[in-house]
C-alpha positions in Angstrom: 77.7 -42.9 62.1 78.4 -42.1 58.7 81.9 -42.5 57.4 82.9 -40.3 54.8 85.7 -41.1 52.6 88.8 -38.5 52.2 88.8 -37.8 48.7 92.6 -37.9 48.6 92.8 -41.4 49.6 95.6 -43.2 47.8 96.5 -46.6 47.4 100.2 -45.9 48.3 98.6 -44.5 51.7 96.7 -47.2 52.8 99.7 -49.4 52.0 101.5 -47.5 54.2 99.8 -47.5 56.7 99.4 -51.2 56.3 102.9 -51.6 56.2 103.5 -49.7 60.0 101.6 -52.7 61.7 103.2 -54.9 59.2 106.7 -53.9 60.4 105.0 -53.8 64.1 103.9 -57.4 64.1 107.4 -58.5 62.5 108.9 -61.3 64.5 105.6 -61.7 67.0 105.1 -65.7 66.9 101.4 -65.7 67.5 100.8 -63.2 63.9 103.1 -64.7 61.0 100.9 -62.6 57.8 99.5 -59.6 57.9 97.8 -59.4 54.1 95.0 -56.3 53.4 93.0 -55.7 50.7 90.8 -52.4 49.9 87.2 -52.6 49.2 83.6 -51.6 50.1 81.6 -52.9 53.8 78.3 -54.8 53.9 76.8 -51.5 54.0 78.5 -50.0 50.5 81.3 -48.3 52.9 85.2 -48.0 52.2 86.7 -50.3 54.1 90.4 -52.0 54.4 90.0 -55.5 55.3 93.3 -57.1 57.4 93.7 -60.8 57.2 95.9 -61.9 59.8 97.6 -65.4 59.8 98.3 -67.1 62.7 99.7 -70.7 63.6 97.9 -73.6 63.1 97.1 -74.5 66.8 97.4 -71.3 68.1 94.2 -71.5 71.3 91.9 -69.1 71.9 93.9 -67.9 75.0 97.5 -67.3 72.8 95.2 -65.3 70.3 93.2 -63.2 73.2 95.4 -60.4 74.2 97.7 -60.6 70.4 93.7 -59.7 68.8 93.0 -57.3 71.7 96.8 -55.2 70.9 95.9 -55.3 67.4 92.5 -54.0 67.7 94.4 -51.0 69.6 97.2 -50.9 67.6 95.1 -50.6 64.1 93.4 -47.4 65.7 97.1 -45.7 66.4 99.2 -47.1 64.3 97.0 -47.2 60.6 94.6 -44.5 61.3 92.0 -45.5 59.0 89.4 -43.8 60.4 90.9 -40.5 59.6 90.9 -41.6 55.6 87.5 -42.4 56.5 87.6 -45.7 56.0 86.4 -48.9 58.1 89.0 -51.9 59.1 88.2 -55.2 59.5 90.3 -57.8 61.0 89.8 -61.2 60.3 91.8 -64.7 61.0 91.0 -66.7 58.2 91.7 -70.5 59.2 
């Protein structure tokens, strides 16, 4: 499917939307960082890319159903599919 970018797409925008599952995640111990940054996909897309810190330690079963929220939570609480923009969600080590 092709994604086609809203031409109005601001900065300030994505930031804000950024900042809703920032202030979502605020206090959750298994996600300490949510940090973003704005660029283009593998295939030359607009995407937002979501780096997501967690505890060192943290175990595959903590991270489970925290990843599984988010993945749910990025598609009602950023909305960056109506900018048309892809997300990525990453937990760097």
């Amino acid at each position: 499917m092709a994604v086609i970018p809203n031409a109005f797409i601001s900065a300030d925008e994505i930031a804000s939307r950024v900042g809703r599952l920032q202030a979502h995640y605020a206090g959750n111990p298994i996600i300490r960082e949510i940090s973003y940054r704005i660029g283009r996909d593998w295939s030359e897309d607009p995407a937002v890319f979501l780096d997501v810190t967690v505890p060192p330690g943290t175990t595959a079963e903590e991270l489970l159903p925290v990843a599984n929220q988010l993945r749910e939570d990025v598609l009602t609480l950023m909305r960056t599919d109506e900018l048309g923009l892809h997300t990525y969600v990453s937990f760097p080590s």
